[in-house]
C-alpha positions as CSV (number, residue, x, y, z in Angstrom):
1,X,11.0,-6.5,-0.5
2,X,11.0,-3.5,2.0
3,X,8.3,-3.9,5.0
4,X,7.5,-0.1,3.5
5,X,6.3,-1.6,0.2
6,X,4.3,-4.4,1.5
7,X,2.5,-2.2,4.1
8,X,1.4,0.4,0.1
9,X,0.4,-2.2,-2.0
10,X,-3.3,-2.4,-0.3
11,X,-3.3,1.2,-0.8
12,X,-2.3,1.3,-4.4
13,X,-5.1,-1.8,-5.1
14,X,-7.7,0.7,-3.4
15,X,-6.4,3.6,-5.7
16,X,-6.8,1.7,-8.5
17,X,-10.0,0.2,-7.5
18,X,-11.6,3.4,-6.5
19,X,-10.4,4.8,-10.3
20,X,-12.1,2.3,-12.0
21,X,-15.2,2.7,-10.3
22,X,-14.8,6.5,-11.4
23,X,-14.3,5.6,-14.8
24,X,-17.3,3.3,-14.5
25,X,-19.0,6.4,-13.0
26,X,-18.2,8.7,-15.3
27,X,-19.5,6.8,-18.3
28,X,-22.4,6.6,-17.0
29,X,-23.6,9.9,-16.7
30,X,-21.8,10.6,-20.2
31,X,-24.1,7.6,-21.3
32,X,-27.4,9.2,-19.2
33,X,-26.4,12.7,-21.0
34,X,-26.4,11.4,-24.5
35,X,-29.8,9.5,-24.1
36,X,-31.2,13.0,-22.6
37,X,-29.7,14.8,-25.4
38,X,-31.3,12.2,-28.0
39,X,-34.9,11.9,-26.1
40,X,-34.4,16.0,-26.5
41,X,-34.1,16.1,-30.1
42,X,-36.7,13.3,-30.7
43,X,-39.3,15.7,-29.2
44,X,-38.4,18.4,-31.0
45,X,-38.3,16.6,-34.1
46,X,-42.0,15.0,-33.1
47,X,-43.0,18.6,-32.5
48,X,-42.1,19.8,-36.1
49,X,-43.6,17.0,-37.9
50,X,-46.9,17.5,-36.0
51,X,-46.6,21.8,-37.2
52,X,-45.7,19.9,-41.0
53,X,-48.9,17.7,-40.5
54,X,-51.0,20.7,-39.3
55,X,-49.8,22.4,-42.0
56,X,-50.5,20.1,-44.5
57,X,-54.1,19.5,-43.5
58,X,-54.6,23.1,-43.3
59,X,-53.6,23.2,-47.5
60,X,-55.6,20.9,-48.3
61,X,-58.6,22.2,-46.5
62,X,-58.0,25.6,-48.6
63,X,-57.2,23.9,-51.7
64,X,-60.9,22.4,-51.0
65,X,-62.6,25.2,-50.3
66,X,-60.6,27.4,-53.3
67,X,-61.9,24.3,-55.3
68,X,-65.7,24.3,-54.4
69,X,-65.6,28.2,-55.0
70,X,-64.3,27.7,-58.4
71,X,-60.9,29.2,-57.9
72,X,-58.7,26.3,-58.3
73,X,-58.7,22.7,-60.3
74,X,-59.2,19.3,-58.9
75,X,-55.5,18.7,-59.6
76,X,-54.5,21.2,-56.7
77,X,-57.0,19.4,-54.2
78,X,-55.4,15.9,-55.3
79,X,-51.7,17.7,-54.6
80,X,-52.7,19.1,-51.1
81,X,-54.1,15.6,-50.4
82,X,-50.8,13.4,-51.0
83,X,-48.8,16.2,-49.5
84,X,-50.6,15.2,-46.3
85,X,-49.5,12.0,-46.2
86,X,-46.6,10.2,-46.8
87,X,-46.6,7.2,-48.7
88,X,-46.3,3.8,-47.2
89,X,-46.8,6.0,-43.8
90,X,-49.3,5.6,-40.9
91,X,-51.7,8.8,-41.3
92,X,-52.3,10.4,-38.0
93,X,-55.8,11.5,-38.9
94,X,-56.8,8.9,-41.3
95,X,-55.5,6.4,-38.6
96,X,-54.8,4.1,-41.4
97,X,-51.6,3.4,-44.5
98,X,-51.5,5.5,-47.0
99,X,-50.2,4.4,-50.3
100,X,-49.6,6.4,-53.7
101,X,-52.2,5.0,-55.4
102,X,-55.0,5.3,-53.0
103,X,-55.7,9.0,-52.4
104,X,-55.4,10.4,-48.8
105,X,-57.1,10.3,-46.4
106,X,-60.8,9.6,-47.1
107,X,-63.1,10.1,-49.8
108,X,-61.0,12.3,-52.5
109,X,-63.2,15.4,-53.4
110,X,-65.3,15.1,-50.7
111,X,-63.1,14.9,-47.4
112,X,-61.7,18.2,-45.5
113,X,-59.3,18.1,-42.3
114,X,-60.0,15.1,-40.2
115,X,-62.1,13.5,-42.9
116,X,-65.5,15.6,-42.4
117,X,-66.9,16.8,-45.3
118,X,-66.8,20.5,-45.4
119,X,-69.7,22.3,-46.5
């Protein structure tokens, strides 16, 4: 071997070295950017179910009230009240599981938003 090759092989070992640690680098921030981009749509998805769930409670609190005035069945109270919880789901306001056979919520017929009784 040529003196001229010895004296370039500790500089192609630091090349390679210091392209590694690049790569390395590199997929790290690509990993930091796709956990950023994920944490991102988790909150807007936690954002949108907490509008649905406002929502929801808001229906069933008319649906109430349009009951007690005589303007609508029980059966659309019952509706508003399983649409504002999902089943087998921890209820936000209830604080407890809901399941399909248990009403929503509280007391059926006698429970508005947050489980007051409206008046």
């Amino acid at each position: 071997m040529s003196s001229a090759l010895l004296q370039r092989r500790p500089d192609i070992a630091a090349d390679e070295a210091a392209g590694k640690y690049r790569g390395q680098v590199l997929a790290a921030f690509e990993q930091v950017e796709n956990n950023q981009s994920i944490i991102d749509g988790l909150g807007s998805a936690l954002d949108d179910q907490r509008a649905a769930a406002a929502a929801a409670r808001f229906t069933e609190y008319l649906s109430m009230r349009r009951y007690k005035h005589g303007a609508v069945g029980y059966l659309d109270v019952v509706v508003a009240q399983k649409l504002r919880c999902k089943p087998n789901a921890v209820c936000s306001s209830c604080r407890r599981e809901c399941w399909p056979d248990q009403g929503v919520g509280g007391r059926v017929g006698g429970s508005g938003v947050g489980g007051e009784v409206m008046g």
